[in-house]
Biopython code that builds the backbone (N, CA, C, O; Angstrom):
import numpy as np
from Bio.PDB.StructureBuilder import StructureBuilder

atoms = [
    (1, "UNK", "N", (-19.540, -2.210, 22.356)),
    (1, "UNK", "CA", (-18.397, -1.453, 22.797)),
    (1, "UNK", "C", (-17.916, -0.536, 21.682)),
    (1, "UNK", "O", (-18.104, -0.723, 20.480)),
    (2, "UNK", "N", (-17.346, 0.359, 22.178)),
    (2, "UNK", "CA", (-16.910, 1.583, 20.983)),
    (2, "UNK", "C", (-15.593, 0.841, 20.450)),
    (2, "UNK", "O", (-15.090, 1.412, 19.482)),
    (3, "UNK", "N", (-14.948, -0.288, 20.875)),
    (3, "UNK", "CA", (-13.590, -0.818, 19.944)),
    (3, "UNK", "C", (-14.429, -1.414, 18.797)),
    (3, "UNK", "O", (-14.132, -1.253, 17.613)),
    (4, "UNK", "N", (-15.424, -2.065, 19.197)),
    (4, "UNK", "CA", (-16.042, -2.726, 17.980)),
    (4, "UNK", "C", (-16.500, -1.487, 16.624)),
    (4, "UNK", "O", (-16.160, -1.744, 15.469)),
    (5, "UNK", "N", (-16.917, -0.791, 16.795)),
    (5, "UNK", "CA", (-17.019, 0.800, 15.825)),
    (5, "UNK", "C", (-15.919, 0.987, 15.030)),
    (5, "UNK", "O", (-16.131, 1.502, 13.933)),
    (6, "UNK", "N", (-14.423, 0.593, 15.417)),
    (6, "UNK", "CA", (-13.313, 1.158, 15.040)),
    (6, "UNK", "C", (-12.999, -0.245, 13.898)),
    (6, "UNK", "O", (-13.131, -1.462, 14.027)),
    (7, "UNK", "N", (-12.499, 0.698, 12.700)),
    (7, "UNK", "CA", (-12.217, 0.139, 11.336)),
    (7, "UNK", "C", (-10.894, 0.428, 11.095)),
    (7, "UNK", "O", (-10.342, 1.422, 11.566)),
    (8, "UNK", "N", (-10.425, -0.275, 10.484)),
    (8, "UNK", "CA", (-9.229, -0.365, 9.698)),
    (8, "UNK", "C", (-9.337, 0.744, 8.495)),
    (8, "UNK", "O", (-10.492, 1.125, 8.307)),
    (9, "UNK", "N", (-8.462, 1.259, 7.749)),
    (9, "UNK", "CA", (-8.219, 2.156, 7.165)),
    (9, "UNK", "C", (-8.607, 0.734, 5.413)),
    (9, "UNK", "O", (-9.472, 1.018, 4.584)),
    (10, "UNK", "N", (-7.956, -0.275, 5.331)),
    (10, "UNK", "CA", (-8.478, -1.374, 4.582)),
    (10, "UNK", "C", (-9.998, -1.536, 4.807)),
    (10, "UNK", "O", (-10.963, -1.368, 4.062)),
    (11, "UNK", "N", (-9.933, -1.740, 5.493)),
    (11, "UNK", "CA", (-11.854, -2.124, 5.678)),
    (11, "UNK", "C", (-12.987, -1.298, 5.413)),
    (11, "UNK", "O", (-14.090, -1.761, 5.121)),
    (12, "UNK", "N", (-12.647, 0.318, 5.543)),
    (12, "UNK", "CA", (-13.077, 1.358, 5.055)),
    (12, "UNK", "C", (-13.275, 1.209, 3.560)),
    (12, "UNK", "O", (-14.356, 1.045, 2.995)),
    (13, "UNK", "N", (-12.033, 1.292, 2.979)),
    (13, "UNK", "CA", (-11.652, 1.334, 1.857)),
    (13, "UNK", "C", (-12.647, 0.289, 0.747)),
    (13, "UNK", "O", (-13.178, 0.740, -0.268)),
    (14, "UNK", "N", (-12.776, -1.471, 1.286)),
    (14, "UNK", "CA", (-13.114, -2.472, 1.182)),
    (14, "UNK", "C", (-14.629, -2.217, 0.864)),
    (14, "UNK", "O", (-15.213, -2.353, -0.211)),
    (15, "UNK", "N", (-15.078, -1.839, 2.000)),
    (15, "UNK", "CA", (-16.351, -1.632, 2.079)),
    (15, "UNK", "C", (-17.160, -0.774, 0.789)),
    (15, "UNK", "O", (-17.960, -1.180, -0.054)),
    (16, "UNK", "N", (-16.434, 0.914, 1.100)),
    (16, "UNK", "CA", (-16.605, 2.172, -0.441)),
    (16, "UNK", "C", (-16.796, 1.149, -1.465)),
    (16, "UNK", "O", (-17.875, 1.026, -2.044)),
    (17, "UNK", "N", (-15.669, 0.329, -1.734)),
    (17, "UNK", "CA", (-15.382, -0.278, -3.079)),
    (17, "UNK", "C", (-16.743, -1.449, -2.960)),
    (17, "UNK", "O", (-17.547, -1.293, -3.879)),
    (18, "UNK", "N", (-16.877, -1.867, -2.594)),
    (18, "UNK", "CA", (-18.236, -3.356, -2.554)),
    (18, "UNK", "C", (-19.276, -2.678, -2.555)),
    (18, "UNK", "O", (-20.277, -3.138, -3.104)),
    (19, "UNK", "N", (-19.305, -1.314, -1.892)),
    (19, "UNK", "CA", (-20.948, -0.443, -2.080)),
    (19, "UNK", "C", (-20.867, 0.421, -3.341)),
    (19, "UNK", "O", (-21.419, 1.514, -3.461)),
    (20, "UNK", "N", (-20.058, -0.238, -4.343)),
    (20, "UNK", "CA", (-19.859, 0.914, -5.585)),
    (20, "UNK", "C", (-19.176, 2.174, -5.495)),
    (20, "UNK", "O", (-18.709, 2.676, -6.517)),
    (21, "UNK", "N", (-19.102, 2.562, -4.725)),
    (21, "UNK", "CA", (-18.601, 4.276, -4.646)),
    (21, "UNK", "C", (-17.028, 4.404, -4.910)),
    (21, "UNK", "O", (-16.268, 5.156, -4.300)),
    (22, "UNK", "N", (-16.679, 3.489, -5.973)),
    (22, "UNK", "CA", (-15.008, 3.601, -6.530)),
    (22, "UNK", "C", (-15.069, 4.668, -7.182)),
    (22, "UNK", "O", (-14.133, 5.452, -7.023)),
    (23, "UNK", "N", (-15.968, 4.975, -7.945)),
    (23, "UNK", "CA", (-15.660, 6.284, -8.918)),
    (23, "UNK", "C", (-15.361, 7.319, -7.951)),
    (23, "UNK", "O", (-14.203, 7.728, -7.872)),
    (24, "UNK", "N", (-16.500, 7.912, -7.016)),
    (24, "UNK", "CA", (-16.688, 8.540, -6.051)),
    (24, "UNK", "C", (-14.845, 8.364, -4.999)),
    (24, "UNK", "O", (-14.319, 9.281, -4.369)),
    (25, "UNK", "N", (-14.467, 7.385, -5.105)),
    (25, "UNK", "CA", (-13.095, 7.868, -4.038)),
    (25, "UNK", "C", (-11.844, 7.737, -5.157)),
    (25, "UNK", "O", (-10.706, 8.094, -4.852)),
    (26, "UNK", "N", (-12.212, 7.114, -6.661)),
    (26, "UNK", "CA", (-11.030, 7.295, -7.631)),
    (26, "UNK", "C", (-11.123, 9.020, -8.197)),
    (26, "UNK", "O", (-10.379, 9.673, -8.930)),
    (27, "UNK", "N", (-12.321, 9.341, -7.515)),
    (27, "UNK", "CA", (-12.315, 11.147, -8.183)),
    (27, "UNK", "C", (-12.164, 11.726, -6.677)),
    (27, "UNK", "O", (-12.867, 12.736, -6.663)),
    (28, "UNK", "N", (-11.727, 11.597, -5.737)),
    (28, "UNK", "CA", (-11.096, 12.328, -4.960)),
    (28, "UNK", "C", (-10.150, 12.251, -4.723)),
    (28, "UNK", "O", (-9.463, 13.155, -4.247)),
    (29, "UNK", "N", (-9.682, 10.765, -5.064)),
    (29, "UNK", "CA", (-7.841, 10.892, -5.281)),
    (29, "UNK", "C", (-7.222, 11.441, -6.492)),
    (29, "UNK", "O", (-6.000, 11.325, -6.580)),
    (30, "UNK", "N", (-7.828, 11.990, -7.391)),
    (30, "UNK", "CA", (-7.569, 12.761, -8.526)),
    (30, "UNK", "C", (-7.157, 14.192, -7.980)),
    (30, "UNK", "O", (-6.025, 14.675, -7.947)),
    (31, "UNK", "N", (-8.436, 14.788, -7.529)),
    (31, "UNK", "CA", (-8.592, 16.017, -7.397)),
    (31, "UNK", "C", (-7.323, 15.860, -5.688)),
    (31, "UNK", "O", (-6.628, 16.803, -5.309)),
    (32, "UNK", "N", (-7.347, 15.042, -5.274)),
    (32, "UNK", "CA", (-6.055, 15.416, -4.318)),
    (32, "UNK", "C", (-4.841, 15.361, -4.859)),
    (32, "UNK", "O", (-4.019, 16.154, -4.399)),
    (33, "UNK", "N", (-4.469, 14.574, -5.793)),
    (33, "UNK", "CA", (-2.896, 14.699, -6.891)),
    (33, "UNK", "C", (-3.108, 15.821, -7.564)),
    (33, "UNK", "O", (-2.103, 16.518, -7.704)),
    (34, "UNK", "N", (-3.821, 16.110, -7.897)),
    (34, "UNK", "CA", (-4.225, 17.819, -8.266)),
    (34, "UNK", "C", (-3.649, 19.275, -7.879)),
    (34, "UNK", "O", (-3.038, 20.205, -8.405)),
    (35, "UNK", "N", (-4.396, 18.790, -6.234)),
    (35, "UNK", "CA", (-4.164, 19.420, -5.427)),
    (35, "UNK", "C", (-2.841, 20.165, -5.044)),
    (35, "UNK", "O", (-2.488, 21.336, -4.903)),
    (36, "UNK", "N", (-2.334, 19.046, -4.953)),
    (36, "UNK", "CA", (-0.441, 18.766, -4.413)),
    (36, "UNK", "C", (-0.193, 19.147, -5.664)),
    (36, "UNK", "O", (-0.204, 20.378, -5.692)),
    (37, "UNK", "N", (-0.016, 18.780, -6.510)),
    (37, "UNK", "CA", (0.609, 19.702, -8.130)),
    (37, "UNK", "C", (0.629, 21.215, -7.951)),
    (37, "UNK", "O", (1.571, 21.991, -8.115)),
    (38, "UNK", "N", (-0.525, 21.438, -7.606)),
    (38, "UNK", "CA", (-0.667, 23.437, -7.940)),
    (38, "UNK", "C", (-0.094, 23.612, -6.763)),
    (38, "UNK", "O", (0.493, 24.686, -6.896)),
    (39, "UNK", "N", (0.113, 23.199, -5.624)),
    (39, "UNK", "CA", (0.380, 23.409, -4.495)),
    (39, "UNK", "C", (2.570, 23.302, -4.255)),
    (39, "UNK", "O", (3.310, 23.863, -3.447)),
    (40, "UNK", "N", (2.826, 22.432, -5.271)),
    (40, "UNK", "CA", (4.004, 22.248, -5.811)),
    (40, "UNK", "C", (4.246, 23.251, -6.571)),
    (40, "UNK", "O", (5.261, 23.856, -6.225)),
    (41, "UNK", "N", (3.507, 23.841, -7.834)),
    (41, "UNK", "CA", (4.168, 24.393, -8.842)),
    (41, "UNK", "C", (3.820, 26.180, -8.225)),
    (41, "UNK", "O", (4.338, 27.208, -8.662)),
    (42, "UNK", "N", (2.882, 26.065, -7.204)),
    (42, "UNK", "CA", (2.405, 27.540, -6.759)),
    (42, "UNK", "C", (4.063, 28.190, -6.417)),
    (42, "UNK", "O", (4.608, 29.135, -6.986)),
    (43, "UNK", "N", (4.834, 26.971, -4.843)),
    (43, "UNK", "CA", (5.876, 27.134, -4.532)),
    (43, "UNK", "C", (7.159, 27.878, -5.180)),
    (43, "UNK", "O", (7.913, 28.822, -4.946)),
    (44, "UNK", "N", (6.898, 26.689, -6.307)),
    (44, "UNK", "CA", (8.025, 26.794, -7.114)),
    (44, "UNK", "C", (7.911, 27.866, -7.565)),
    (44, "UNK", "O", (8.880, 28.619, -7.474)),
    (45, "UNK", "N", (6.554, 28.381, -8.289)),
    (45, "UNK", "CA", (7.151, 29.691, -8.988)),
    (45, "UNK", "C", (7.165, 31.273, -8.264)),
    (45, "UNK", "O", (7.703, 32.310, -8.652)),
    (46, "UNK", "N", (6.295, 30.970, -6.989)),
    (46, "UNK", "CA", (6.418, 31.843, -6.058)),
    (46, "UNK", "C", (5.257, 32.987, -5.784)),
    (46, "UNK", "O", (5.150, 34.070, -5.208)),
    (47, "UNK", "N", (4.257, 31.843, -6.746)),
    (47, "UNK", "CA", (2.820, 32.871, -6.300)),
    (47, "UNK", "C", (2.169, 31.609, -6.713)),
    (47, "UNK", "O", (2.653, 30.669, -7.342)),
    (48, "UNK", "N", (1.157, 31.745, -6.310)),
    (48, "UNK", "CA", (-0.607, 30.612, -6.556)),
    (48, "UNK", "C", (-0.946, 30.572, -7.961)),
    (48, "UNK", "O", (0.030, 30.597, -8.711)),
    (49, "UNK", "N", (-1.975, 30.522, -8.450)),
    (49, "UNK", "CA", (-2.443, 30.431, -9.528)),
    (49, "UNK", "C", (-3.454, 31.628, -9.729)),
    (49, "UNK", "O", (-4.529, 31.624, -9.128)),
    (50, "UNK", "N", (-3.155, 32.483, -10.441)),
    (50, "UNK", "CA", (-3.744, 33.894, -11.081)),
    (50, "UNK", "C", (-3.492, 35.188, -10.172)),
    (50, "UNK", "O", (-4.021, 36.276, -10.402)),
    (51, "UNK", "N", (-2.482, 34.894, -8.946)),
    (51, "UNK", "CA", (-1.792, 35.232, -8.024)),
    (51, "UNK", "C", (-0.557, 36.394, -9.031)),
    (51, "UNK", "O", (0.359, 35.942, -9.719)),
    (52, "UNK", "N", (-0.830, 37.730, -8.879)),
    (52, "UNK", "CA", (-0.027, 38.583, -9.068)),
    (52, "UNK", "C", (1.457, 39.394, -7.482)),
    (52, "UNK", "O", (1.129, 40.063, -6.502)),
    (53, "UNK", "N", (2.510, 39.075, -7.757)),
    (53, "UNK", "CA", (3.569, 39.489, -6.945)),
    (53, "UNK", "C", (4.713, 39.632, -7.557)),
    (53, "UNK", "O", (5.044, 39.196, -8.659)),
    (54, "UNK", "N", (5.379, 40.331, -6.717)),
    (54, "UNK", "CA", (6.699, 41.459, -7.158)),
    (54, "UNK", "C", (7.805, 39.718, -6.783)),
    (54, "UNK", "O", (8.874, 39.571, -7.375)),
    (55, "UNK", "N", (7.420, 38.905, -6.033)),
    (55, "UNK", "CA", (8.317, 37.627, -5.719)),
    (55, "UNK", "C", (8.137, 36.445, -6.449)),
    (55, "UNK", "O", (8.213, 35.294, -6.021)),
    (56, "UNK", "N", (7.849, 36.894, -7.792)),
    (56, "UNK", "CA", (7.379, 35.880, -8.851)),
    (56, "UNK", "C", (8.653, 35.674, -9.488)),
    (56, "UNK", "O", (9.298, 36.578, -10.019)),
    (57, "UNK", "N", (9.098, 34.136, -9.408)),
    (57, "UNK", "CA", (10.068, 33.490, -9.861)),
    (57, "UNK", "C", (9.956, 33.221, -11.313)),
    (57, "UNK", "O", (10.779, 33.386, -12.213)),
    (58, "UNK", "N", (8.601, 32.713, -11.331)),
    (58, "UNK", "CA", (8.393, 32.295, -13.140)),
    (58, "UNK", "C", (6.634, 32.029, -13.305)),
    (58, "UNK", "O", (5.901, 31.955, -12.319)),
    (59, "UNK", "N", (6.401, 31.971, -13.973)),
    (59, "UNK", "CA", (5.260, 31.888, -14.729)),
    (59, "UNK", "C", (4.935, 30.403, -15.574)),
    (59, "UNK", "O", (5.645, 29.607, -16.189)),
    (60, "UNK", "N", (3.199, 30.504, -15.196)),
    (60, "UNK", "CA", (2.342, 29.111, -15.326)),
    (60, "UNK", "C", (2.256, 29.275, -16.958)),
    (60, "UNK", "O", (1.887, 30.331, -17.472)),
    (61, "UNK", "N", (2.696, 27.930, -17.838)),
    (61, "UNK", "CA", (2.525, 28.430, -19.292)),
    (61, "UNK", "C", (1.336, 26.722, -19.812)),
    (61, "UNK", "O", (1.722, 25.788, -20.514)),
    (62, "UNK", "N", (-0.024, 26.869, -19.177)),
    (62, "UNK", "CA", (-0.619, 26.321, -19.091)),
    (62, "UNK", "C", (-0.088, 24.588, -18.034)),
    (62, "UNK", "O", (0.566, 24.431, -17.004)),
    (63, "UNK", "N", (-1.008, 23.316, -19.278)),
    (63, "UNK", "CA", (-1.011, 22.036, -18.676)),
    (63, "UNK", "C", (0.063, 21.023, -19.946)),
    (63, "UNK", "O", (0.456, 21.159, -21.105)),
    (64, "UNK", "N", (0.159, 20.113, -18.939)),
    (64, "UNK", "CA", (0.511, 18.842, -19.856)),
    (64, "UNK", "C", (0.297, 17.433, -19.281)),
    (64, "UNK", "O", (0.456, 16.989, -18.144)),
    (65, "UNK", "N", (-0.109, 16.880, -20.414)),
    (65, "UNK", "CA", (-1.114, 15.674, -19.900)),
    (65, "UNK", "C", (-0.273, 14.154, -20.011)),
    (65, "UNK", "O", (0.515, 13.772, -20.876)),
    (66, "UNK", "N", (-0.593, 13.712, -19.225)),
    (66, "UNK", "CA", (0.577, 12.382, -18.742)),
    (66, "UNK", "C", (-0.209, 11.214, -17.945)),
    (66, "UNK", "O", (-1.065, 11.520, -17.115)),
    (67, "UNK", "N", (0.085, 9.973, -18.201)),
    (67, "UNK", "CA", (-0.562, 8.885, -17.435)),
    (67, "UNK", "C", (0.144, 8.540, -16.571)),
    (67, "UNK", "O", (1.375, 8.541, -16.614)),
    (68, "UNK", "N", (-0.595, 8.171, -15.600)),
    (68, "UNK", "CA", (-0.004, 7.800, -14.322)),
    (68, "UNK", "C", (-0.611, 6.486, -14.110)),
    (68, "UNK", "O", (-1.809, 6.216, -14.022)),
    (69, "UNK", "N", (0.137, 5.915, -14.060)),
    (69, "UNK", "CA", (-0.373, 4.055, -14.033)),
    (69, "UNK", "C", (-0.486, 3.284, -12.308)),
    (69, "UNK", "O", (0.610, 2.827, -11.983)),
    (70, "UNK", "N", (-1.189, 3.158, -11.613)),
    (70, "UNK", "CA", (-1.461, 3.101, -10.350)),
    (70, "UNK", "C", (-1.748, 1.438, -10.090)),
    (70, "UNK", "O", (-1.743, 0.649, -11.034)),
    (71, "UNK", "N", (-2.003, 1.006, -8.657)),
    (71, "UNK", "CA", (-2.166, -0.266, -8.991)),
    (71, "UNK", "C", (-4.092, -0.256, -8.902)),
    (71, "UNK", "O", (-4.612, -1.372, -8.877)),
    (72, "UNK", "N", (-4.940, 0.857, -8.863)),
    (72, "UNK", "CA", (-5.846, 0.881, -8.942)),
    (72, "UNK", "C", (-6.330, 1.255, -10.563)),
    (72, "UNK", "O", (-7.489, 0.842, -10.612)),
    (73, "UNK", "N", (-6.027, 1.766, -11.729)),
    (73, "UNK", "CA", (-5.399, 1.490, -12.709)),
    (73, "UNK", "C", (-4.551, 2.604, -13.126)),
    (73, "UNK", "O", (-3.619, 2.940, -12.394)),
    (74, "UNK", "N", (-4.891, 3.523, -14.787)),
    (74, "UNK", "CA", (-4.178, 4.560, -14.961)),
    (74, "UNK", "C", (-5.090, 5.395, -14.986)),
    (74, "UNK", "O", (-6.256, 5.334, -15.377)),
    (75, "UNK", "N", (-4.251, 6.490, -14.370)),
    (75, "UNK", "CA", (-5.446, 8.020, -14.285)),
    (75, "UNK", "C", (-4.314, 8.952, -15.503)),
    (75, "UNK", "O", (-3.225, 8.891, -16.074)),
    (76, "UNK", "N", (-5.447, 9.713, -15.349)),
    (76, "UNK", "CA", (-4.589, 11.026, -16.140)),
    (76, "UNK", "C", (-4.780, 12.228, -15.603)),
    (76, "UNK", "O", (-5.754, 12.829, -15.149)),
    (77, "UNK", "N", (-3.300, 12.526, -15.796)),
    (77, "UNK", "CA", (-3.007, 13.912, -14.782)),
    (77, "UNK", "C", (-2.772, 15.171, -15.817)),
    (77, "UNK", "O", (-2.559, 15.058, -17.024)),
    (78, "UNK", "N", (-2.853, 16.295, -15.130)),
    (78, "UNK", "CA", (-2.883, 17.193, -15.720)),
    (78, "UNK", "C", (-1.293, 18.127, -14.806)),
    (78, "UNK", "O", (-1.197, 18.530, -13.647)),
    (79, "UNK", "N", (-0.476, 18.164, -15.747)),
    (79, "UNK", "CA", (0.924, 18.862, -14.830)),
    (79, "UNK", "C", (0.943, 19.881, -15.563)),
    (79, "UNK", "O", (0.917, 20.068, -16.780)),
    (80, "UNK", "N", (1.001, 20.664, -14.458)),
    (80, "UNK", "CA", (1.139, 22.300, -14.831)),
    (80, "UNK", "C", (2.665, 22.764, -15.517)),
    (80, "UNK", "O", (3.536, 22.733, -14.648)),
    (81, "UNK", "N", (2.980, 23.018, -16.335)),
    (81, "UNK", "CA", (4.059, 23.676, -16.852)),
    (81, "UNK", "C", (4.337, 25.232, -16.510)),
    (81, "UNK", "O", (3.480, 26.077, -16.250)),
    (82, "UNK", "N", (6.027, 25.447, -16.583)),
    (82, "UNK", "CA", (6.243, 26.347, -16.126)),
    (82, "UNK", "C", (7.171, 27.146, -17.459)),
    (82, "UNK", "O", (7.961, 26.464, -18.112)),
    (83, "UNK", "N", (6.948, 28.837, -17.806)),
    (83, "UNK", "CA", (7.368, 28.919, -18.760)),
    (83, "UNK", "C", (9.097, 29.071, -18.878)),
    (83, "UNK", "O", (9.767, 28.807, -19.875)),
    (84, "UNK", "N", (9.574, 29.556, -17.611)),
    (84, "UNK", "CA", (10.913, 29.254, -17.180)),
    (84, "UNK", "C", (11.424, 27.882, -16.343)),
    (84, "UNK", "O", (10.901, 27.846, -15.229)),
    (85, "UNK", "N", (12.162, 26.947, -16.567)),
    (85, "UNK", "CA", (12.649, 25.936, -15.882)),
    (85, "UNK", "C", (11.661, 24.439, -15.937)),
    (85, "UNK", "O", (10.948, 24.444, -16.941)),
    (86, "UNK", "N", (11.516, 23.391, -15.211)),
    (86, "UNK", "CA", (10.668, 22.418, -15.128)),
    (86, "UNK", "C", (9.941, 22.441, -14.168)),
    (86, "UNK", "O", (9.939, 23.437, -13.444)),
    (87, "UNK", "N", (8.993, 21.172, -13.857)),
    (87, "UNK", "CA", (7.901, 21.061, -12.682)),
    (87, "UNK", "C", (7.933, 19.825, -12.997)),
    (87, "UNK", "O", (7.515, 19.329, -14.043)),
    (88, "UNK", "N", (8.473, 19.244, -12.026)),
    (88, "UNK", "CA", (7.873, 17.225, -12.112)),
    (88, "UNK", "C", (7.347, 16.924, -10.555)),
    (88, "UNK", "O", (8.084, 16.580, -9.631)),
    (89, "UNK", "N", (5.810, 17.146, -10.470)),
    (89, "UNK", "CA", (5.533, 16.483, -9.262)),
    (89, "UNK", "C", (6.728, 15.601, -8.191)),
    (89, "UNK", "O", (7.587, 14.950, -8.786)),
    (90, "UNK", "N", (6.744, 15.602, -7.050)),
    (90, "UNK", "CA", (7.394, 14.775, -6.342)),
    (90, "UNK", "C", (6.805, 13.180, -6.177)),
    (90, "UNK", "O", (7.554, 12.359, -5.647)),
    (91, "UNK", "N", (5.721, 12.842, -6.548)),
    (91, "UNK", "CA", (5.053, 11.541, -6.258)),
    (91, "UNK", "C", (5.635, 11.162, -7.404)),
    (91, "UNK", "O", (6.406, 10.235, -7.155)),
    (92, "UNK", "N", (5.631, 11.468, -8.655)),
    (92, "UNK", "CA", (6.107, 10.626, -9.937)),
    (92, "UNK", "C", (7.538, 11.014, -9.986)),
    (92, "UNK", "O", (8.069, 11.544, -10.961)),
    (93, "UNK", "N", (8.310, 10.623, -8.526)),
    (93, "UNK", "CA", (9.883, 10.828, -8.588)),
    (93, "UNK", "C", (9.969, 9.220, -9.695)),
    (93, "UNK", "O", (9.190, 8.288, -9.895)),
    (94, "UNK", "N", (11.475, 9.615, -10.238)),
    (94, "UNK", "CA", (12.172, 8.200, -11.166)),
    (94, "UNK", "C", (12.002, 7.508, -10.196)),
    (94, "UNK", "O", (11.793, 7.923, -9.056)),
    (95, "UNK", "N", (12.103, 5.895, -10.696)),
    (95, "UNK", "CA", (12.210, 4.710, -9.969)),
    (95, "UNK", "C", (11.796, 4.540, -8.922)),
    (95, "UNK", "O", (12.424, 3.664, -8.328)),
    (96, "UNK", "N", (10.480, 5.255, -8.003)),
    (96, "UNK", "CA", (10.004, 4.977, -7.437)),
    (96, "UNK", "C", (8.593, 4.624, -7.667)),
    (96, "UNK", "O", (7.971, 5.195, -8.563)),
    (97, "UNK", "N", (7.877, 3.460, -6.709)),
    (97, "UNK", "CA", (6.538, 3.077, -7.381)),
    (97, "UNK", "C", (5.658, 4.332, -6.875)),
    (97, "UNK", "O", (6.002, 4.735, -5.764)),
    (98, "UNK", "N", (4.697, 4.957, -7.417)),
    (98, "UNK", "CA", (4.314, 6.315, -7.351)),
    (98, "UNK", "C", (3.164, 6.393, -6.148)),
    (98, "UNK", "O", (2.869, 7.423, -5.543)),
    (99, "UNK", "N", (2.437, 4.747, -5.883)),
    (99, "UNK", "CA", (1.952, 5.110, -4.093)),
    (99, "UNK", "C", (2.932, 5.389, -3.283)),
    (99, "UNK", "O", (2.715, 5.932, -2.200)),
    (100, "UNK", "N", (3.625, 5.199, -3.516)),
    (100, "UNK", "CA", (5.356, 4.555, -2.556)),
    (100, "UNK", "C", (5.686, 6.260, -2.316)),
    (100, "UNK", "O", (5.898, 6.745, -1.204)),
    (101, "UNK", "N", (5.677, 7.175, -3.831)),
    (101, "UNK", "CA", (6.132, 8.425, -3.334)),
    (101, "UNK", "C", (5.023, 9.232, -3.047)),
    (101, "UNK", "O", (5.243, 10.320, -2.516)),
    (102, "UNK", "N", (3.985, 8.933, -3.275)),
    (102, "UNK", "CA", (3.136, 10.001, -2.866)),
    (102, "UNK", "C", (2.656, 9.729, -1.310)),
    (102, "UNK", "O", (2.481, 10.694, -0.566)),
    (103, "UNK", "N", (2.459, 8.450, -0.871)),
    (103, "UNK", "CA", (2.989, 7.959, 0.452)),
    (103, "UNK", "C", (3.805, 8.604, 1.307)),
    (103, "UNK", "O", (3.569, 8.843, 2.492)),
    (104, "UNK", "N", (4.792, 8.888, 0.675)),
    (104, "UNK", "CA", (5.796, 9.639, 1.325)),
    (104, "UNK", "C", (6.070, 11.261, 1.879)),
    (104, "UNK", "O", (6.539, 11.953, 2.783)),
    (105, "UNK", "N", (5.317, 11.252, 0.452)),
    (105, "UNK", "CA", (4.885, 13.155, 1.135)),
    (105, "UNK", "C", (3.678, 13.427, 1.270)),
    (105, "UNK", "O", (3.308, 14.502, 0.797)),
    (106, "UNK", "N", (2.622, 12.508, 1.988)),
    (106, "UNK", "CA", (1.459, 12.806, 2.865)),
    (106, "UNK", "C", (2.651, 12.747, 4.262)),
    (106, "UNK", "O", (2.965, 13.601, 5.091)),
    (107, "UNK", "N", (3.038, 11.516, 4.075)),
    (107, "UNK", "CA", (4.160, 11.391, 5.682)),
    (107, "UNK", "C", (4.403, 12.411, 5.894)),
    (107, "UNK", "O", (3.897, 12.994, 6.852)),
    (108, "UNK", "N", (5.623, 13.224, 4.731)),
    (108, "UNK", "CA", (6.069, 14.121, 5.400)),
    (108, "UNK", "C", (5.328, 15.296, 5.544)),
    (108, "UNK", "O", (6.000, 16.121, 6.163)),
    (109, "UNK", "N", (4.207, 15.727, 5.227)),
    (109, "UNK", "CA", (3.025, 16.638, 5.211)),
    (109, "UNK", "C", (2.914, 16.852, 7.049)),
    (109, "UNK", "O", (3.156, 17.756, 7.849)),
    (110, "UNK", "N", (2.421, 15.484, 7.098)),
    (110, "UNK", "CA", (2.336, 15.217, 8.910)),
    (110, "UNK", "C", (2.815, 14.888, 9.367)),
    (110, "UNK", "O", (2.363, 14.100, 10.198)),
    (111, "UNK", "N", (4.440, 15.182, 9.294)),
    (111, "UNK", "CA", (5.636, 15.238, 10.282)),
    (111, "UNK", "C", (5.636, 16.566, 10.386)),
    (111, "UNK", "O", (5.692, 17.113, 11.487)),
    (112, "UNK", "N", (5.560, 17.389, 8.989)),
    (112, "UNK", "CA", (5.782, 18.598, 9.324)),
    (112, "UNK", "C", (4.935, 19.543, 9.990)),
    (112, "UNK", "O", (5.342, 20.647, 10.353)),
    (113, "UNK", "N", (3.743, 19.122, 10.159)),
    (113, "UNK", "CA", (2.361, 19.591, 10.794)),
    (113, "UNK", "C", (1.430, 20.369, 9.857)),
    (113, "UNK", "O", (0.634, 21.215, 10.265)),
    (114, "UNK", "N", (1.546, 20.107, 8.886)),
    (114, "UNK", "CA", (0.560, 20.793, 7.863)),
    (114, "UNK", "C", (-0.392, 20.191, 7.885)),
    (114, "UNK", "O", (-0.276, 18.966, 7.828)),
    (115, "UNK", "N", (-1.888, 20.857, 7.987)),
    (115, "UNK", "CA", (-3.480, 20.941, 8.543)),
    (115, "UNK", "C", (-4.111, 19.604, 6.590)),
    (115, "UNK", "O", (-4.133, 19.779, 5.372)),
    (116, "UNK", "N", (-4.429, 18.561, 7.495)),
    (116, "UNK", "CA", (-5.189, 17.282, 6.766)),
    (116, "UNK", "C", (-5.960, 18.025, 5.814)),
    (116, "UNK", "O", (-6.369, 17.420, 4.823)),
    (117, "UNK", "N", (-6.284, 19.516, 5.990)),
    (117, "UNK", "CA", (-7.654, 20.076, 5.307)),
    (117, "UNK", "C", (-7.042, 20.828, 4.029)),
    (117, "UNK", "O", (-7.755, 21.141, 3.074)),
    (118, "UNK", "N", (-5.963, 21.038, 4.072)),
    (118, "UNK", "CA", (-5.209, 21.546, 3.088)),
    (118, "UNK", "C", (-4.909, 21.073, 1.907)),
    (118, "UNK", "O", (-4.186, 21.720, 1.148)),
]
sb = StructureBuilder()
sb.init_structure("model")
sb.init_model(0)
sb.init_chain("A")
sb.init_seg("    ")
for serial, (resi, resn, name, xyz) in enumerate(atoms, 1):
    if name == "N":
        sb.init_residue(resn, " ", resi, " ")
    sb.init_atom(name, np.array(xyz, "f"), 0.0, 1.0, " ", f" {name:<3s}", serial, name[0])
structure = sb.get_structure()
């Protein structure tokens, strides 16, 4: 039966990890916190990255490098700095545990209807 086909989002996960391929999904959850960073700091300053416009708020004044301690372990991120004002990702909000916030704005990603491919 096709219910039997259907996996748990754990069991998926379970599986990657027992067939080795942790590196393989701990480097695509990288490059997706990545993602959401430039995609954060693009906002904020009001153009993309190497993105020239007359609606440019502020300017990219390279990276800065920071650990992010996960319960899968610590990665290291690369946060874009801005040469006017700050940039602190929304997943590494204070006092929240940082699946907990980045959890939160995939949610709100797809409440708001923004495309999974993005």
């Amino acid at each position: 039966m096709v219910a039997e086909n259907i996996r748990t989002l754990g069991e998926v996960v379970g599986k990657v990890l027992g067939e080795g391929h942790a590196d393989a999904l701990r480097a695509v959850g990288e490059r997706l916190v990545q993602l959401v960073m430039e995609v954060e700091v693009g906002k904020l300053a009001g153009a993309a990255l190497h993105q020239q416009t007359d609606e440019r708020k502020a300017h990219r004044n390279g990276y800065r490098d920071r650990a992010w301690d996960t319960r899968v372990g610590t990665r290291d991120l690369r946060i874009p700095r801005l040469r006017n004002g700050t940039y602190l990702p929304s997943f590494l909000e204070p006092r929240r545990r940082s699946e907990q916030a980045l959890l939160s704005v995939i949610q709100e990603a797809y409440v708001h209807g923004v495309s999974t491919r993005k």
